[in-house]
C-alpha positions in Angstrom: -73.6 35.6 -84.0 -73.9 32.2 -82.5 -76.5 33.1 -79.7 -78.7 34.5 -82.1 -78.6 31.6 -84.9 -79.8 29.5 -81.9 -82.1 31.8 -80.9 -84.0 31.7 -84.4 -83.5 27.4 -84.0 -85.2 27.4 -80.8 -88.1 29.8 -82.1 -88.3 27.0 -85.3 -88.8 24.4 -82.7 -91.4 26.1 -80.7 -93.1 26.8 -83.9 -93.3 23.1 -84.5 -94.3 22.1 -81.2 -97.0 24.7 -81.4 -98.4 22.9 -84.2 -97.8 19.5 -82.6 -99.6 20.8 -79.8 -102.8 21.8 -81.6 -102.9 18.9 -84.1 -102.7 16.4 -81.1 -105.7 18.5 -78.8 -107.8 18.1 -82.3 -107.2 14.9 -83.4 -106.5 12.9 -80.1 -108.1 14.8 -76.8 -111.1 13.6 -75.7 -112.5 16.8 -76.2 -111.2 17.6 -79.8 -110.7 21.0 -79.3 -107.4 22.3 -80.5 -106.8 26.7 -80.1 -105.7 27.0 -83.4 -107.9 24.7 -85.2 -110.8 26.1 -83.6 -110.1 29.7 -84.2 -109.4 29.1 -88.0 -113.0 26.9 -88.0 -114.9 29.8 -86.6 -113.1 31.9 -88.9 -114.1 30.0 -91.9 -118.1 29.6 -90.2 -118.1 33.7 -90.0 -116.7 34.3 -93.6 -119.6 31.8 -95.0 -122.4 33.5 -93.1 -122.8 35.7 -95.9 -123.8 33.1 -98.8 -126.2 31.3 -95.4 -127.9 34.8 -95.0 -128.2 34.4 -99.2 -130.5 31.2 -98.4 -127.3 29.4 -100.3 -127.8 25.6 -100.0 -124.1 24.8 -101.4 -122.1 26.5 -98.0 -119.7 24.0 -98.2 -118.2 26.1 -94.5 -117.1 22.5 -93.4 -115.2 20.8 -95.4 -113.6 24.0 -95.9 -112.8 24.5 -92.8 -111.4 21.2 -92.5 -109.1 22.2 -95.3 -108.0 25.5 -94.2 -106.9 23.6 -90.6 -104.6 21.0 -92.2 -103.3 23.9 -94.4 -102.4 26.0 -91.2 -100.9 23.3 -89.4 -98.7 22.2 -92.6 -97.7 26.3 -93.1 -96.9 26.1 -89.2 -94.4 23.1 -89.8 -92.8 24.7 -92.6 -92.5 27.8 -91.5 -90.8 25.7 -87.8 -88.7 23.9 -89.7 -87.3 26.8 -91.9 -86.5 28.8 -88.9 -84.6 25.7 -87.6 -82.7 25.1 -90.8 -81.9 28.8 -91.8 -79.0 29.8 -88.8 -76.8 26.3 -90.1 -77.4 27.3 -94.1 -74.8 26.6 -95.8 -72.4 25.8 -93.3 -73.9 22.6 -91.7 -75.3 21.0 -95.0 -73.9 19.7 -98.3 -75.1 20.3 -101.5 -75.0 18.8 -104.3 -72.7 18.7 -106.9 -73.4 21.6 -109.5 -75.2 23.5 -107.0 -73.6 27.1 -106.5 -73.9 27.8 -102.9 -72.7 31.4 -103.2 -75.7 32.5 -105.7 -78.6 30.9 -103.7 -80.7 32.1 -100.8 -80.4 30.4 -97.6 -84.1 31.9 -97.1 -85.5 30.3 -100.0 -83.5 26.8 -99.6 -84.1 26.8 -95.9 -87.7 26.7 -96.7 -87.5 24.6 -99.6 -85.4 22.0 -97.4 -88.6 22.1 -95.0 -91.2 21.6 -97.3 -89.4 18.3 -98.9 -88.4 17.2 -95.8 -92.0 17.3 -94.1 -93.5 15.9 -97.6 -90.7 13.1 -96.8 -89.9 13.4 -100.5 -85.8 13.3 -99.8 -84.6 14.9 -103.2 -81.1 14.8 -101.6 -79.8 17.8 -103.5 -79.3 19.5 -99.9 -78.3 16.6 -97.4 -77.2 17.6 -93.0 -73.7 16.7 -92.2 -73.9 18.0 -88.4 -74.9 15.7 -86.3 -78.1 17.4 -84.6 -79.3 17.9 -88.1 -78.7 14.2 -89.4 -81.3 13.7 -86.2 -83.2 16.6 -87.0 -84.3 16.5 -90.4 -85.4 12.1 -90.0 -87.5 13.4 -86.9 -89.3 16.4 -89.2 -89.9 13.9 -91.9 -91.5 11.6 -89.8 -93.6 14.4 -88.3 -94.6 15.1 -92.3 -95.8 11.5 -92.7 -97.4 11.6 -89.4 -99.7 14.3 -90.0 -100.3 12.9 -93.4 -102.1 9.9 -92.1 -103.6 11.7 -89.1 -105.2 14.2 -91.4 -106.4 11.0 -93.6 -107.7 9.4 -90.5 -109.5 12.4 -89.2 -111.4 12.9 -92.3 -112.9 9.6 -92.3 -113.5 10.1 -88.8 -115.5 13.2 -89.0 -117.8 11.9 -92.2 -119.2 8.8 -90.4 -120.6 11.2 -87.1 -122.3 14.1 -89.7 -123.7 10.4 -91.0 -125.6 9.8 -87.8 -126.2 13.3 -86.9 -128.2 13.1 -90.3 -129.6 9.9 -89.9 -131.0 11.5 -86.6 -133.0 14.1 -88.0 -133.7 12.1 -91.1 -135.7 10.3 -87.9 -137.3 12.9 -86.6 -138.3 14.4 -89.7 -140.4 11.4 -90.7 -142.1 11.6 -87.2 -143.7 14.7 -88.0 -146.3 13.7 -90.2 -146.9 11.0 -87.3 -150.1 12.5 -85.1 -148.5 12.2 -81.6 -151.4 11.9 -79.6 -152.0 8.5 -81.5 -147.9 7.4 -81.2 -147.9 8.0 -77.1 -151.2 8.4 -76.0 -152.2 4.6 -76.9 -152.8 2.5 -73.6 -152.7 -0.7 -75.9 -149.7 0.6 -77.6 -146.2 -1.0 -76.8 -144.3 1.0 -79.8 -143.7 4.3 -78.1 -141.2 3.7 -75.4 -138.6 1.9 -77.6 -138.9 4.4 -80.0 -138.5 7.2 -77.6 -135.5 5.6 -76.1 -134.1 4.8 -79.0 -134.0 8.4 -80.5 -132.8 9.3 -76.6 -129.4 6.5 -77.9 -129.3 8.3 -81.2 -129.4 11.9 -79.4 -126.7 11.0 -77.4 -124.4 9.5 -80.1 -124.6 12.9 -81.8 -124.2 14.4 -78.2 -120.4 12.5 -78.2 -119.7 13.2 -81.7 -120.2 16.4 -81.1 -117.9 16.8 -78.2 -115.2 14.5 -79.6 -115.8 16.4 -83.2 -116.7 19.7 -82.3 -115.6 20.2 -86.7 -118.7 18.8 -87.6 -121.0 21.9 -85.9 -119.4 23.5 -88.9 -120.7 21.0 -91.2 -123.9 22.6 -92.3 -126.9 19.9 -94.1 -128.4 21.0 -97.4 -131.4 19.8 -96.7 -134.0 21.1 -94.0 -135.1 17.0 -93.7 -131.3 16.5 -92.8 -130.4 18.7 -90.5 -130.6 18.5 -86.7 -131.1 21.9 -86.2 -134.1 21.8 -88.0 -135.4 19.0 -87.1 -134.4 18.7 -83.1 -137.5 20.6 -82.1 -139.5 17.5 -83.4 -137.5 15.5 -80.7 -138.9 18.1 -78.0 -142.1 18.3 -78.8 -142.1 14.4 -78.1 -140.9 14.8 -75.0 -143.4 17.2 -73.9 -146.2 14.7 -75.4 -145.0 11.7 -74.0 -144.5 13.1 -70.1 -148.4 13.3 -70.4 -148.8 9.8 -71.7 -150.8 7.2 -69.9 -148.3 4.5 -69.8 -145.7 4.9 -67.4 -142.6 3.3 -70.0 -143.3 6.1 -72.1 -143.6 8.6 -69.7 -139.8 7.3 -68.3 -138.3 6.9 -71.9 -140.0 10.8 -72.8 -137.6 11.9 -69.4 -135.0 9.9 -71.2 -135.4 11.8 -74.4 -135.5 15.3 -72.7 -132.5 14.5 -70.4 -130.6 14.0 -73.6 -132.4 17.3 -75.7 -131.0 19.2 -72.3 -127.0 17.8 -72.3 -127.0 18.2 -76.2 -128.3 21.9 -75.8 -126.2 22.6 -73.4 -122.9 21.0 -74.7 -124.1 23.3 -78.1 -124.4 26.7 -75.4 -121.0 26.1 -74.0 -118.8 25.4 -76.8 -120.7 27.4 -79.6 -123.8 29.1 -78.9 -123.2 31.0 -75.7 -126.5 32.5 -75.0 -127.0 31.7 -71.6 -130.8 30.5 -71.9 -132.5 27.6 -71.3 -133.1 24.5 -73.6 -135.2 26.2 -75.7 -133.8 29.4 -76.4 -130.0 27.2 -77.6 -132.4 24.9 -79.7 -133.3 28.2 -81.4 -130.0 30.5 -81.6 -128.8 26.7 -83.0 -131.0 26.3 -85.9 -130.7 30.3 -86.4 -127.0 29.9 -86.4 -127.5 27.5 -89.3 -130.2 29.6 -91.2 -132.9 26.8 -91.1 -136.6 27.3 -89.1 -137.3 24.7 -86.2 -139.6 22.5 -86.6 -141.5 20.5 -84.4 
């Protein structure tokens, strides 16, 4: 029946734009947080809790993750373009010569036919000859090679901010063997502020990447010397250190430093941790959630 072959085109369609949908709120909202993407990412961070609660230092949860998304989103084209292309099999395409068309499934070709198309490899063994599909099947391939290079992109987008997130702690972790008292409590010394503020720059770099990259919470650091969860204690023990300091710079540039401790805790309580508490309490529950013991 002809309303119900469109009826299983249009639910194709919707499949795709689903997909566009999420890859776009991932990749290109401000906020990076696509509904699909981010359920399969929490997904993939519960099924490696296991090996963390092991003490495991190979989790590789993240990249992963990463894989598993670009996965769904490819399955979610397929699967959209399929549905699109089944209704119209035979009928609307031509095949080519030496192809029986009346011992093959229109299943298995309708999927085949989305899978080449969305890899834009164009076989040409199964070519549109409607004129909707002569549209259809260009705009589906260009969707493929779209996604290709937005999944590239996003890779070597995500790599650079777990870079200076471990920079960061890399940071902080060599300030620990540093005797604070000496580092802010020096009337003569003019080396405190700048530092302070400049950790409060680096804080709030990881702060963005975090909001614009909320994959790379998922990304979890081998090492306890390069991880921020570890290690972002170190930052709040400065702050509370420095707001007793002498000097008045490094009494401003410690506010500085806790101002930015408090918007990355609570950017990590509303999108991940959702405890509720104060600064604290998220710095915690986050390096808990990553099976590492705050320092600082």
């Amino acid at each position: 029946m002809a309303w119900l072959d469109w009826t299983i085109t249009a639910t194709g369609v919707l499949v795709v734009l689903v997909a566009l949908r999420d890859i776009f709120h991932t990749l290109w909202h401000p906020s990076g947080r696509g509904t699909i993407s981010s359920g399969v990412m929490r997904a993939a961070w519960r099924m490696g809790r296991r090996r963390r609660d092991r003490g495991s230092d190979r989790v590789q949860t993240g990249p992963v993750a990463l894989a598993l998304v670009i996965l769904t989103w490819v399955t979610l084209l397929i699967a959209g373009g399929a549905l699109v292309y089944v209704p119209h099999l035979p009928e609307a395409f031509v095949f080519q010569t030496g192809l029986d068309v009346s011992e093959r499934s229109d299943v298995l070709d309708a999927v085949y036919l989305s899978t080449v198309t969305l890899a834009t490899l164009g076989f040409g063994d199964i070519v549109p000859a409607e004129g909707w599909l002569r549209i259809a099947v260009p705009v589906h391939a260009l969707i493929g090679f779209a996604l290709l290079t937005a999944s590239v992109t996003w890779v070597l987008q995500v790599y650079p901010a777990l870079i200076r997130r471990r920079a960061l702690a890399v940071r902080l972790a060599g300030l620990r063997s540093v005797s604070r008292e000496e580092l802010l409590h020096d009337p003569d010394s003019a080396l405190a502020a700048p530092l302070l503020e400049s950790l409060a720059t680096s804080l709030a770099q990881a702060r963005v990447d975090l909001t614009q990259y909320t994959e790379t919470y998922y990304f979890r650091d081998g090492t306890e010397e390069a991880a921020l969860p570890a290690m972002i204690g170190v930052a709040t023990a400065l702050v509370e250190s420095g707001r007793c300091a002498p000097r008045s710079d490094v009494r401003v540039a410690a506010a500085l430093l806790g101002a930015a401790v408090d918007d990355f805790a609570r950017i990590l309580d509303d999108a991940f941790l959702h405890s509720g508490g104060g600064t604290p309490e998220i710095l915690s529950a986050y390096a808990e959630a990553h099976h590492y013991a705050a320092q600082g």
